[in-house]
PyMOL CGO cylinders between C-alpha atoms (Angstrom):
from pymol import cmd
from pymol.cgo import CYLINDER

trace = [
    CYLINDER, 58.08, 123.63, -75.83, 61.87, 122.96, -74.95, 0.3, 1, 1, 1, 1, 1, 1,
    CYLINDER, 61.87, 122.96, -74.95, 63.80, 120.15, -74.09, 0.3, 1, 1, 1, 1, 1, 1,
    CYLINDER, 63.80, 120.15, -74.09, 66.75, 119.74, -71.84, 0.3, 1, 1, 1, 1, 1, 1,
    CYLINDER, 66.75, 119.74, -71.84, 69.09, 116.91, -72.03, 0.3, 1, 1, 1, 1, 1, 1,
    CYLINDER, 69.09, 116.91, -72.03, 70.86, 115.16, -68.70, 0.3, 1, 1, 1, 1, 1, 1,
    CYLINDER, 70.86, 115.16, -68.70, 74.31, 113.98, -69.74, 0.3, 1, 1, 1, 1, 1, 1,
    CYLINDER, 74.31, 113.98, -69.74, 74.78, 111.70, -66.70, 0.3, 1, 1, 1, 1, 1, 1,
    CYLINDER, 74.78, 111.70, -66.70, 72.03, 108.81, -67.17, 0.3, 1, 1, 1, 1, 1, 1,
    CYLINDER, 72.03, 108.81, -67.17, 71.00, 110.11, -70.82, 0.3, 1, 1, 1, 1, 1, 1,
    CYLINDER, 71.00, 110.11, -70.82, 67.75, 111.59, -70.05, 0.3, 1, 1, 1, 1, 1, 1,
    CYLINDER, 67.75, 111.59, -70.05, 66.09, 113.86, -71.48, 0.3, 1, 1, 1, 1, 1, 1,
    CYLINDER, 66.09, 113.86, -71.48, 63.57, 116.73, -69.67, 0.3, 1, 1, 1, 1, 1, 1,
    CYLINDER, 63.57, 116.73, -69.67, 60.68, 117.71, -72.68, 0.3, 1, 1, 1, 1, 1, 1,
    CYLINDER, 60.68, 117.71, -72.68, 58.01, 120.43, -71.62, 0.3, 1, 1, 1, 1, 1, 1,
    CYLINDER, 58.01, 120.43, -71.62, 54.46, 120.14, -73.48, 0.3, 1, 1, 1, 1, 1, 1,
    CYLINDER, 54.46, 120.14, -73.48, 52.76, 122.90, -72.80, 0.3, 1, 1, 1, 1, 1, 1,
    CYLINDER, 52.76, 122.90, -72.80, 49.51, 122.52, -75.13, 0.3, 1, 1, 1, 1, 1, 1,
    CYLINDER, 49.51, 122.52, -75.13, 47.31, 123.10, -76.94, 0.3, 1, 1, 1, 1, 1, 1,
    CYLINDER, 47.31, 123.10, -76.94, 45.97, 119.42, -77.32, 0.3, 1, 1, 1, 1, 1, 1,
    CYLINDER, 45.97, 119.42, -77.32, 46.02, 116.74, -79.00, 0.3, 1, 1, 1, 1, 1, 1,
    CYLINDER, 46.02, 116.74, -79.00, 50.22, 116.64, -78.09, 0.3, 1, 1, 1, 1, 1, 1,
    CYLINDER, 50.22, 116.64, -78.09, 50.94, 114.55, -80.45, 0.3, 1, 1, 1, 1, 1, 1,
    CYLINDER, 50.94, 114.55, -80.45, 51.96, 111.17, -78.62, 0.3, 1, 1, 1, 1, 1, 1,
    CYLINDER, 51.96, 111.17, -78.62, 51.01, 108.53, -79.03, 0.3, 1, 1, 1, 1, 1, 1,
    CYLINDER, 51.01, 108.53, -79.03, 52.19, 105.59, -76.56, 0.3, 1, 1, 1, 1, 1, 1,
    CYLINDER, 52.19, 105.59, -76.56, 51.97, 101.75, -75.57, 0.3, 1, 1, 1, 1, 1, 1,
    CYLINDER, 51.97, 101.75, -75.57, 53.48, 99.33, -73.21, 0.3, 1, 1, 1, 1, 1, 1,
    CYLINDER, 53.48, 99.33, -73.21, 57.05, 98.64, -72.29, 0.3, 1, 1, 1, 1, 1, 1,
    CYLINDER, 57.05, 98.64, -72.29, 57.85, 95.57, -73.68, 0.3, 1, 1, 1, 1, 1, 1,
    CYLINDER, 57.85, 95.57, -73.68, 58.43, 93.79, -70.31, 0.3, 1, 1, 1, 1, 1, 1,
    CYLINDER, 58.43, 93.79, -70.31, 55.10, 93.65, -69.29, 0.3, 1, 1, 1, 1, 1, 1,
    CYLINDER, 55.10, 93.65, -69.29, 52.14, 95.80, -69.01, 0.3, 1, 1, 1, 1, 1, 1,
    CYLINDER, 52.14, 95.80, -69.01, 53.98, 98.29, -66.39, 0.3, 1, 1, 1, 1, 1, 1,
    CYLINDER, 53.98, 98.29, -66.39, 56.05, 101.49, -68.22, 0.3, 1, 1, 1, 1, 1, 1,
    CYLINDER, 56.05, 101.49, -68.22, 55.48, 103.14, -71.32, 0.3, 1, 1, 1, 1, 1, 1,
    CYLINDER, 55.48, 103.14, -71.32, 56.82, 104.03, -74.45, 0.3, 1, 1, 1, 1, 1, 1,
    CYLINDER, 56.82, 104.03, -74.45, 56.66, 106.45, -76.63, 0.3, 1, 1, 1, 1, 1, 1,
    CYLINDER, 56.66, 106.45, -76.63, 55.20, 104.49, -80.31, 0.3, 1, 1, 1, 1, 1, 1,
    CYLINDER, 55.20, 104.49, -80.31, 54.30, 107.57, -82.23, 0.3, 1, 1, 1, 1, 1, 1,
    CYLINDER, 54.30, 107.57, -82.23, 55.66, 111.04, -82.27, 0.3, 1, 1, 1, 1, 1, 1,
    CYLINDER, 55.66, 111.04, -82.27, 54.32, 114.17, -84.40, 0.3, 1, 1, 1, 1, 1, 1,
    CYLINDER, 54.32, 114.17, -84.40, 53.09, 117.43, -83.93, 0.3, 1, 1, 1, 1, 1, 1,
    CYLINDER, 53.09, 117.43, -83.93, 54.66, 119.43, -80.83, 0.3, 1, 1, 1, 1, 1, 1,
    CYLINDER, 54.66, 119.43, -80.83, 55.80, 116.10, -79.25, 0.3, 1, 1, 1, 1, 1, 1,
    CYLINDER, 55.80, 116.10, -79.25, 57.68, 115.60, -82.10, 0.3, 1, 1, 1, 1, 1, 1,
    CYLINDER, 57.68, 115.60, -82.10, 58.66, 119.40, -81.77, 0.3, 1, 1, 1, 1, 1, 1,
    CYLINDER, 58.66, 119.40, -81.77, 59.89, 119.17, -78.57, 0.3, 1, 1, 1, 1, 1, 1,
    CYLINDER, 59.89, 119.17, -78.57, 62.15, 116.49, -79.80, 0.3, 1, 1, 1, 1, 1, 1,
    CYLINDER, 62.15, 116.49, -79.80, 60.17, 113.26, -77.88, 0.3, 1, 1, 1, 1, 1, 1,
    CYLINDER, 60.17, 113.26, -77.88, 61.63, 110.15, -80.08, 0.3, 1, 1, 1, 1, 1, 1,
    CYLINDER, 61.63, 110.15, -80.08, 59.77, 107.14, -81.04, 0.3, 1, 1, 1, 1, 1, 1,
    CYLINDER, 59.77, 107.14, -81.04, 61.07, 104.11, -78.64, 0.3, 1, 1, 1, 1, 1, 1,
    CYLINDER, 61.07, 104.11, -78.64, 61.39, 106.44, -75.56, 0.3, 1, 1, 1, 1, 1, 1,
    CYLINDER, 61.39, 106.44, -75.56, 61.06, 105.12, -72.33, 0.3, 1, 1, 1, 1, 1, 1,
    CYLINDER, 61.06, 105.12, -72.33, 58.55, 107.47, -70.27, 0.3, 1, 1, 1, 1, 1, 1,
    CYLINDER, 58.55, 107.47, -70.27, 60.34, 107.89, -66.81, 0.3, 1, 1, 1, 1, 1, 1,
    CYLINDER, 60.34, 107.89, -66.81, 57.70, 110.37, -65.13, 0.3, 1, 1, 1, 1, 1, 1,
    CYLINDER, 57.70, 110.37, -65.13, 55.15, 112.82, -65.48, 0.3, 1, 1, 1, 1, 1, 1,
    CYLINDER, 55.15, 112.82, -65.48, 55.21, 116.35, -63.81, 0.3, 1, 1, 1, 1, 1, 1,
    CYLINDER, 55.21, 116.35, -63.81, 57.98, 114.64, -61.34, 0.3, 1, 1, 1, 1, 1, 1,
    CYLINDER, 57.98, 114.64, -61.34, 55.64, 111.51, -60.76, 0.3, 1, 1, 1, 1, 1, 1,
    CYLINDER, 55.64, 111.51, -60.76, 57.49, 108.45, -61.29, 0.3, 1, 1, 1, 1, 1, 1,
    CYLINDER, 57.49, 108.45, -61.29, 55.76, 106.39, -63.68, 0.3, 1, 1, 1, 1, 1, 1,
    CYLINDER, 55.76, 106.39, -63.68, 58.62, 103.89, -64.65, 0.3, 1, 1, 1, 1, 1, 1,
    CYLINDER, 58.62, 103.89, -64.65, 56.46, 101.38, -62.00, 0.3, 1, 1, 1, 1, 1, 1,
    CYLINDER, 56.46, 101.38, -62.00, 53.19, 101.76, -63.22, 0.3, 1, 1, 1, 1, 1, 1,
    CYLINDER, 53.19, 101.76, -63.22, 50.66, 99.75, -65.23, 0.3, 1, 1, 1, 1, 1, 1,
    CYLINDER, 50.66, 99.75, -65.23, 50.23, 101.45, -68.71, 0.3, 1, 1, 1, 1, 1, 1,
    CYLINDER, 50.23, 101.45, -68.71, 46.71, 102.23, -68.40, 0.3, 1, 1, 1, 1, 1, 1,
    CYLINDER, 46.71, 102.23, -68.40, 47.39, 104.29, -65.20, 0.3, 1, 1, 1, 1, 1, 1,
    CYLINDER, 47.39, 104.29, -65.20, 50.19, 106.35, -67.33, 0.3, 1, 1, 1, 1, 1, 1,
    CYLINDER, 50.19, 106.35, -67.33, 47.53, 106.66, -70.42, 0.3, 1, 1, 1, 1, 1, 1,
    CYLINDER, 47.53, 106.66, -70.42, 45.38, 108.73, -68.15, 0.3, 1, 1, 1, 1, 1, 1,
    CYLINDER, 45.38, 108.73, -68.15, 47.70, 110.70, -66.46, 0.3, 1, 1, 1, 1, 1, 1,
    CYLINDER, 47.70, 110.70, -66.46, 48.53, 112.49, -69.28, 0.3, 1, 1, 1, 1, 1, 1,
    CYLINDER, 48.53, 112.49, -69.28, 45.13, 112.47, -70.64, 0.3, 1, 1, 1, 1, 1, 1,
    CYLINDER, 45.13, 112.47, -70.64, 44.12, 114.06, -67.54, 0.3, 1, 1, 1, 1, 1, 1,
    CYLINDER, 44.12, 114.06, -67.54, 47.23, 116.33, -66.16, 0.3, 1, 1, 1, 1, 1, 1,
    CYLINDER, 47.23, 116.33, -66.16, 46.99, 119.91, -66.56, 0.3, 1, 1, 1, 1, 1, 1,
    CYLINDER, 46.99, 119.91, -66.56, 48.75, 121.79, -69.36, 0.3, 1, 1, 1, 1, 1, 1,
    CYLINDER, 48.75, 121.79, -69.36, 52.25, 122.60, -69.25, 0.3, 1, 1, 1, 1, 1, 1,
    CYLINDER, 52.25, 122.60, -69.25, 53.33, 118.37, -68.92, 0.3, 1, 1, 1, 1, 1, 1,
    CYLINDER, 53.33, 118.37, -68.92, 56.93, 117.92, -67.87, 0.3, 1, 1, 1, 1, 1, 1,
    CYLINDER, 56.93, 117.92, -67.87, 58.32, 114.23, -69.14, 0.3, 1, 1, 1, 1, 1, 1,
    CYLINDER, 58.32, 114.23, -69.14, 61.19, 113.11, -68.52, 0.3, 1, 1, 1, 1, 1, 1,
    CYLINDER, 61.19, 113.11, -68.52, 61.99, 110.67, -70.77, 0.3, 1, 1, 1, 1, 1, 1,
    CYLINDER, 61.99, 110.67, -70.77, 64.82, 108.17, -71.51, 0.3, 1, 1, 1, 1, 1, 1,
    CYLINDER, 64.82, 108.17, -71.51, 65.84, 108.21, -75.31, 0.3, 1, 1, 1, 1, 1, 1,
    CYLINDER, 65.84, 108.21, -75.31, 66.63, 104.73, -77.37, 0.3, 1, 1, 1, 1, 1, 1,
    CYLINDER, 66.63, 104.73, -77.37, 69.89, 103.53, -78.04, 0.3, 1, 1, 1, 1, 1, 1,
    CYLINDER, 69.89, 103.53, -78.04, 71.23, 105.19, -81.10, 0.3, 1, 1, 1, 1, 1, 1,
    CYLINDER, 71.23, 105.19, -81.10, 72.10, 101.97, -82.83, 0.3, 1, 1, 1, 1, 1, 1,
    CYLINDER, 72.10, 101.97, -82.83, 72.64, 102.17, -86.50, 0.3, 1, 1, 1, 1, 1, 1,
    CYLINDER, 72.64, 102.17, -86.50, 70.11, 100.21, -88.35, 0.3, 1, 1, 1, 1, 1, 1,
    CYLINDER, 70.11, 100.21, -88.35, 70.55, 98.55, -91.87, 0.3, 1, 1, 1, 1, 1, 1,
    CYLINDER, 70.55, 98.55, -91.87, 67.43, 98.53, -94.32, 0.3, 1, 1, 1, 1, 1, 1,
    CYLINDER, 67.43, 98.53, -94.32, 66.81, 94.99, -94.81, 0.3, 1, 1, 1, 1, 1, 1,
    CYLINDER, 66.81, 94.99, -94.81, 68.15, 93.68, -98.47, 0.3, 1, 1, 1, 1, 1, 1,
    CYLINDER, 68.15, 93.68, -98.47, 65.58, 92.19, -100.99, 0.3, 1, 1, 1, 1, 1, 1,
    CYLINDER, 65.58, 92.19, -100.99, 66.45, 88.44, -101.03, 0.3, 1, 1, 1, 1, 1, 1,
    CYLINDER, 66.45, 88.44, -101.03, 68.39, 87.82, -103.99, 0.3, 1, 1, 1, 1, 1, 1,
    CYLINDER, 68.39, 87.82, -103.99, 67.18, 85.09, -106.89, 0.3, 1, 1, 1, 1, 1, 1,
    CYLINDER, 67.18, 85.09, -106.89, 70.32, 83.60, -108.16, 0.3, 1, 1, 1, 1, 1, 1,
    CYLINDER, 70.32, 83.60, -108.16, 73.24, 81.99, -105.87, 0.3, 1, 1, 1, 1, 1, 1,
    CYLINDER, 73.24, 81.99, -105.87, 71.98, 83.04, -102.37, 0.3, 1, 1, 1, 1, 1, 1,
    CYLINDER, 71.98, 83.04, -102.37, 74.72, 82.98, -99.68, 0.3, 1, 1, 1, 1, 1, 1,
    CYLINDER, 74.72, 82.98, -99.68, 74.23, 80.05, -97.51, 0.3, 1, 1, 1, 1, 1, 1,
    CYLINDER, 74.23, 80.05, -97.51, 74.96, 79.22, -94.26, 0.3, 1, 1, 1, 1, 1, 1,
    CYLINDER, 74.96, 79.22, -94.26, 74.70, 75.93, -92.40, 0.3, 1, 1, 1, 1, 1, 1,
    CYLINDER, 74.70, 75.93, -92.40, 73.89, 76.56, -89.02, 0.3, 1, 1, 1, 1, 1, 1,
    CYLINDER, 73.89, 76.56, -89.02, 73.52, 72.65, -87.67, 0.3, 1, 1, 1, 1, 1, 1,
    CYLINDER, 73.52, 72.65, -87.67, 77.40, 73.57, -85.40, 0.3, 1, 1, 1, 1, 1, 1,
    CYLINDER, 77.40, 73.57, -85.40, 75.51, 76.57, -84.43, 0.3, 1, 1, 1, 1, 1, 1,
    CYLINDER, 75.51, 76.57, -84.43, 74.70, 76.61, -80.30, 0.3, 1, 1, 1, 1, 1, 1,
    CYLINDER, 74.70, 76.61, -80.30, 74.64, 79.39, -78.05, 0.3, 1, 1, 1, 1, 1, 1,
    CYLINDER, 74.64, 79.39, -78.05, 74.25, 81.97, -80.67, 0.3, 1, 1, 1, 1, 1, 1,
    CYLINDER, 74.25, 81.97, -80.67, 72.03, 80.44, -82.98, 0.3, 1, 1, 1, 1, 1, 1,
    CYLINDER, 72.03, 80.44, -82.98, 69.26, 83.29, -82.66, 0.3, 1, 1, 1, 1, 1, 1,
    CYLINDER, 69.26, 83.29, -82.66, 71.42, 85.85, -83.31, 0.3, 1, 1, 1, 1, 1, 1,
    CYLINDER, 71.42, 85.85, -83.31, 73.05, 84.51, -86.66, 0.3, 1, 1, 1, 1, 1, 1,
    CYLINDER, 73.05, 84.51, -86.66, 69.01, 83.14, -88.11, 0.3, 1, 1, 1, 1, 1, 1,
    CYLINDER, 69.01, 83.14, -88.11, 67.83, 86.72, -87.40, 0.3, 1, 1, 1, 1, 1, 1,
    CYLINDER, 67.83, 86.72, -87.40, 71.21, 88.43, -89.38, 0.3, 1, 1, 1, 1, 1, 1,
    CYLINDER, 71.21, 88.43, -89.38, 70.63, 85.47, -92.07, 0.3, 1, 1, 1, 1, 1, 1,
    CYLINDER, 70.63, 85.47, -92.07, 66.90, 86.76, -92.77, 0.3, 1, 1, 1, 1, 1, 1,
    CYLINDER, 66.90, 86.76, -92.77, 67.99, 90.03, -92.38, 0.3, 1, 1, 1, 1, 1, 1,
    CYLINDER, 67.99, 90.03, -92.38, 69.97, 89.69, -95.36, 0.3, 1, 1, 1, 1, 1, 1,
    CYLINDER, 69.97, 89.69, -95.36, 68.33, 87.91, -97.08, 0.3, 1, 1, 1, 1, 1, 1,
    CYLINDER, 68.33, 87.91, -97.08, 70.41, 84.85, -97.63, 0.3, 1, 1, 1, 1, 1, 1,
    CYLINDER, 70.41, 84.85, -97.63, 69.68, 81.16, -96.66, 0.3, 1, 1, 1, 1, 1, 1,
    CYLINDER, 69.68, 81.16, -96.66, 70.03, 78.51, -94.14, 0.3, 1, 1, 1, 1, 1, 1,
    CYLINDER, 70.03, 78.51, -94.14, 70.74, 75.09, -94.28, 0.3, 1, 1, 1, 1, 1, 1,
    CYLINDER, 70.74, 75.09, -94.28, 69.55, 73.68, -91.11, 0.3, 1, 1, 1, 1, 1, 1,
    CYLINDER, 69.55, 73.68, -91.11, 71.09, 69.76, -91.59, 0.3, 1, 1, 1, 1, 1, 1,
    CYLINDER, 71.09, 69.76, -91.59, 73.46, 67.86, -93.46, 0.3, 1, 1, 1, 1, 1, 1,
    CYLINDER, 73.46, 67.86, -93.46, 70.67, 66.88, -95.46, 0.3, 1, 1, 1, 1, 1, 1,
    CYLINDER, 70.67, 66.88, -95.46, 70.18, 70.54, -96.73, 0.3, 1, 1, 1, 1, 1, 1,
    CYLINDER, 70.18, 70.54, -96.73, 73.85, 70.74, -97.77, 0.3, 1, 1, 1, 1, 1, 1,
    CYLINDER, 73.85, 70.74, -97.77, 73.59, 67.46, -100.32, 0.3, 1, 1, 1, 1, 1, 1,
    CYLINDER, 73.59, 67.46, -100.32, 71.55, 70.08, -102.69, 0.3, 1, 1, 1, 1, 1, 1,
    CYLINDER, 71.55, 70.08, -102.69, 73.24, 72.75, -101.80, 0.3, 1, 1, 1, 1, 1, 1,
    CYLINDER, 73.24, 72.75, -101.80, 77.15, 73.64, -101.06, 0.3, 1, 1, 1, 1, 1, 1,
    CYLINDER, 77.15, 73.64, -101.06, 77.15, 75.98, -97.89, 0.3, 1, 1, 1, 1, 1, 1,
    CYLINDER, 77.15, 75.98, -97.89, 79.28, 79.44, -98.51, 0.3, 1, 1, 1, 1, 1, 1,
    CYLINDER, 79.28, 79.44, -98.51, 79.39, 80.06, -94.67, 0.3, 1, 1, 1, 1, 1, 1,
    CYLINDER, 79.39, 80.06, -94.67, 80.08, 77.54, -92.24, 0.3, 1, 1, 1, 1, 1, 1,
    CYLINDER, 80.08, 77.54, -92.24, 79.14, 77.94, -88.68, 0.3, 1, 1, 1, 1, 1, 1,
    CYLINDER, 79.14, 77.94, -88.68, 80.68, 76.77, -85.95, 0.3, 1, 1, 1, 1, 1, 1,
    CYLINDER, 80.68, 76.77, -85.95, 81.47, 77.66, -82.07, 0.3, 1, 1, 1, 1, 1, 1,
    CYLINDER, 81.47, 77.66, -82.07, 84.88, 79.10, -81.15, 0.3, 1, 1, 1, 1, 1, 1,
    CYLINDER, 84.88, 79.10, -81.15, 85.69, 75.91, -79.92, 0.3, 1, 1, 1, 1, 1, 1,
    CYLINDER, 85.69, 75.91, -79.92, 84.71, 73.37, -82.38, 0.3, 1, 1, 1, 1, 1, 1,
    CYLINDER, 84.71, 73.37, -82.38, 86.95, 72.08, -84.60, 0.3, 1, 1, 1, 1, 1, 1,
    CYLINDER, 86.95, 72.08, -84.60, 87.97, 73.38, -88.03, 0.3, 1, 1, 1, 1, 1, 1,
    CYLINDER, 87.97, 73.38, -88.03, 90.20, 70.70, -89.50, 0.3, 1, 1, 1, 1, 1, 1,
    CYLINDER, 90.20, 70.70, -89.50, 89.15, 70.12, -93.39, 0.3, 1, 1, 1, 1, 1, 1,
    CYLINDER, 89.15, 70.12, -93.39, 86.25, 71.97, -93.73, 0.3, 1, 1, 1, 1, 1, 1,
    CYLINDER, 86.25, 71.97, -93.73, 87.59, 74.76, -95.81, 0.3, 1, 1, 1, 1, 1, 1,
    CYLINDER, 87.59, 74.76, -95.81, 90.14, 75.76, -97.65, 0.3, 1, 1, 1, 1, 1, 1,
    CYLINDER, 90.14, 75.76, -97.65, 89.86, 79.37, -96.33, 0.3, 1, 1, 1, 1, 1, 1,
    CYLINDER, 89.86, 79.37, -96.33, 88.73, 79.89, -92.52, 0.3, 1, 1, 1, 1, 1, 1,
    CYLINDER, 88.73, 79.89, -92.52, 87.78, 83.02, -90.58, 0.3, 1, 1, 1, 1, 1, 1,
    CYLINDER, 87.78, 83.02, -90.58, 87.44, 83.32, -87.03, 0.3, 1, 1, 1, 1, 1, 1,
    CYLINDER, 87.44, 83.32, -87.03, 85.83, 85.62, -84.79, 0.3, 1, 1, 1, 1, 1, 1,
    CYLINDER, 85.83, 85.62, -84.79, 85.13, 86.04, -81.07, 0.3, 1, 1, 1, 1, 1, 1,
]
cmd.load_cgo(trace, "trace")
């Protein structure tokens, strides 16, 4: 079992070399139904240092990047013992743990100016926890904390305090 990493195009080269089961456990890329990743890593694959959310680029120097999953599952259900993978690792992006949503005074943020990033500011509102008011409608019950707005829409009286980023 060993593991050699590739500086240039951050892959990594992990040998498996038995007994089985190996202790991986994979599924589809996301794109489609061709690739695989890795969804579940213990045992020697987890040994080895194979990390969940890897991208499986081949087997035993057979590209696999191109092939439907199913094709992958059995190759290394089927390939002799030791397996060569080279794999490409994910992103290490730090993660938050999600807050519990809190009961009294949520922060709230009216999203109705909100355009070409509106996906990415619901999903950091729920990730929060905090709420969204969706119309002006919404803000009659409720006073907004946040405000959300484009880089180019105008700020003129809507708070006394403003903060802009880009």
């Amino acid at each position: 079992v060993g593991v050699e990493a590739e500086d240039e195009e951050r892959e990594e080269r992990v040998v498996l070399d038995g007994p089985r089961p190996l202790g991986l456990e994979i599924g589809p890329a996301e794109e489609g139904r061709r690739g695989a990743v890795v969804r579940q890593s213990e045992g020697q694959a987890a040994a080895a240092g194979v990390e969940r959310g890897s991208m499986i680029l081949s087997i035993n120097d057979e590209d696999v990047e191109d092939m439907d999953f199913p094709e992958i599952q059995g190759m290394l259900n089927r390939e002799h013992l030791p397996l060569t993978l080279d794999l490409r690792p994910p992103l290490d992006l730090l993660t938050v743990k999600k807050k519990k949503p809190k009961r009294r005074d949520p922060v709230t943020v009216y999203t109705a100016g909100c355009r070409g990033s509106y996906r990415v500011v619901t999903e950091a509102i729920e990730h929060l926890g905090w709420m969204e008011l969706k119309s002006s409608a919404d803000c009659m019950n409720r006073a907004p904390s946040v405000v959300w707005l484009e880089h180019s829409d105008n700020t003129d009286g809507i708070a006394p305090v403003q903060t802009v980023s880009r």
